[in-house]
C-alpha positions, 0 to 999 in steps of 0.5 A, a space after each residue: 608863319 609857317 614852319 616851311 616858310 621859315 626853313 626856306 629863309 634860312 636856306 637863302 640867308 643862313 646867319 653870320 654865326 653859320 658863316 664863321 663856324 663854317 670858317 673854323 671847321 676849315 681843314 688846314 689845307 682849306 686854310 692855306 689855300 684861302 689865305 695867305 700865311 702868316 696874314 688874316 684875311 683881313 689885313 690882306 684884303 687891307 694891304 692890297 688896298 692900299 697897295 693899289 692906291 699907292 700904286 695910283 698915285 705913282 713913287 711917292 704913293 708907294 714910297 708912303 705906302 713902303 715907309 708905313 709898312 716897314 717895306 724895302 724897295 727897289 729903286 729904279 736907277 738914274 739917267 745919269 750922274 756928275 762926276 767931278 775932278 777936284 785937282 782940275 778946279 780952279 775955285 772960279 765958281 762958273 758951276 754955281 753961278 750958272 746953276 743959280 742963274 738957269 733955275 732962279 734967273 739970278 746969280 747968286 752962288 747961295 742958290 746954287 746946288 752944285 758946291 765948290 768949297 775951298 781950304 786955305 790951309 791946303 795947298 794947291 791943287 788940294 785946296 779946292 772941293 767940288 761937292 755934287 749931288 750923287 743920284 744915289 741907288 738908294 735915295 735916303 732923301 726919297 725913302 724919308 720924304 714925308 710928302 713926295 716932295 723929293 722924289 723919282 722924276 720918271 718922267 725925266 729919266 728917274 732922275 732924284 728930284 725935289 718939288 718945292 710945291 710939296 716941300 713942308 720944310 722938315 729938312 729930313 732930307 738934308 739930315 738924311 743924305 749919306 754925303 757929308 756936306 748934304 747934297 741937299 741945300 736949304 733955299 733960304 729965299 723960298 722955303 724949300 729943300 733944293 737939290 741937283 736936278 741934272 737941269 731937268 727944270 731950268 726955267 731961265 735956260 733955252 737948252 734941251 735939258 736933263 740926262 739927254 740934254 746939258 748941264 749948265 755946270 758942265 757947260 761953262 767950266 772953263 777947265 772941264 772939271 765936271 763932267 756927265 757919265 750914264 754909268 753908276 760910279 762906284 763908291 768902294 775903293 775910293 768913290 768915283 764922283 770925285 776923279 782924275 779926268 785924264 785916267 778914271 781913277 778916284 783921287 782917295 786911291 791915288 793919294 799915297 803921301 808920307 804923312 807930314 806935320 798935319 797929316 795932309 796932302 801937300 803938307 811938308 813930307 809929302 810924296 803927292 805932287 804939289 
């Protein structure tokens, strides 16, 4: 082979050790011009990929993607949320009959994603709770999923939802929500986490559902205790998914009792309407 040959070879395919010393002997501004600081090329070109990916399979993807890579995100805000006034609640549990029966076709309270508690030990109006999942700005119960199982619907108005097909029964979704008692509940029947889905998937019910639709709770309430507002409530200052209907003002705030013998509203020496 001739001399000639073999230098016109190495001018079309030089070696991979040309190619790295000519990286090396990069000036500084080369560099940063090259690559992203801080970032080898590398695990650029890898961080993208799965970026685009995650992107391609749409929230759940970039929730795994986010979770992986220790990555705060921006969720979008709800189409809507329930507010509640707990004084106007009577304890009849219409709400959870009517949303066990619109999603499972049966009227089992159990099933139920909207809860009414009760304490005997109170006094009326204060012995009764309506406890409702609050769409929250920053779902802790989407953030944790593992599957995408509870996630962003957007195609119903970014409502916070749980699929029970993907659903793998870890309840860190429960654990995770912020509310005490959990707005997620353990369907015990089926398997499954199960949370408020503002009526976006009621199979057994024939109304225009979800943020521009109605809510079965809300609907049958016999003293409009429950109620549907666009707006995001507040939570400082007394949270506002738990008001008086008739003003706007969160219950916590208005509060202002004498403490009695137990410390609570409505016990003896109280000042709070009884």
């Amino acid at each position: 082979m001739s001399k000639q040959y073999e230098d016109s070879e190495l001018q079309k395919d030089p070696p991979c050790s040309t190619l790295e010393n000519n990286e090396e002997n990069l000036t500084p501004e080369a560099s940063e011009n090259q690559k992203p600081e801080g970032v080898t090329r590398r695990k650029f070109v890898a961080l993208a990929g799965t970026l685009l990916a995650a992107t391609t399979l749409g929230t759940s993807g970039i929730m795994a993607f986010a979770r992986n890579n220790n990555i705060d995100v921006a969720f979008p805000a709800s189409g809507g949320y329930l507010i509640v006034d707990s004084m106007r609640c009577c304890g009849c549990q219409n709400c959870m009959m009517a949303c066990a029966m619109t999603h499972y076709g049966v009227t089992n309270p159990g099933l139920a994603r909207i809860q009414i508690v009760g304490d005997s030990f109170q006094h009326f109006p204060y012995d009764m709770t309506i406890f409702q999942c609050h769409q929250c700005a920053e779902p802790k119960c989407v953030s944790v999923c593992p599957t995408g199982a509870c996630h962003i619907d957007e195609e119903n108005d970014n409502v916070r939802v749980v699929d029970p097909d993907k659903c793998i029964g870890c309840m860190q979704c429960i654990s995770a929500c912020p509310n005490s008692p959990s707005r997620l509940q353990w369907n015990n029947e089926d398997k499954h986490s199960q949370k408020c889905d503002l009526c976006t998937n009621t199979p057994f019910w024939e109304h225009e559902v979800g943020p521009d639709g109605v809510r079965a709770c809300e609907s049958v309430c016999p003293e409009r205790a429950i109620k549907f507002v666009k707006e995001l409530p507040k939570e400082t200052g007394g949270s506002q998914y738990d008001v008086d209907l008739r003003t706007g003002t969160s219950w916590p705030s208005m509060m202002t009792y004498a403490v009695g013998a137990t410390g609570n509203p409505g016990s003896e020496g109280s000042s709070a309407k009884k």
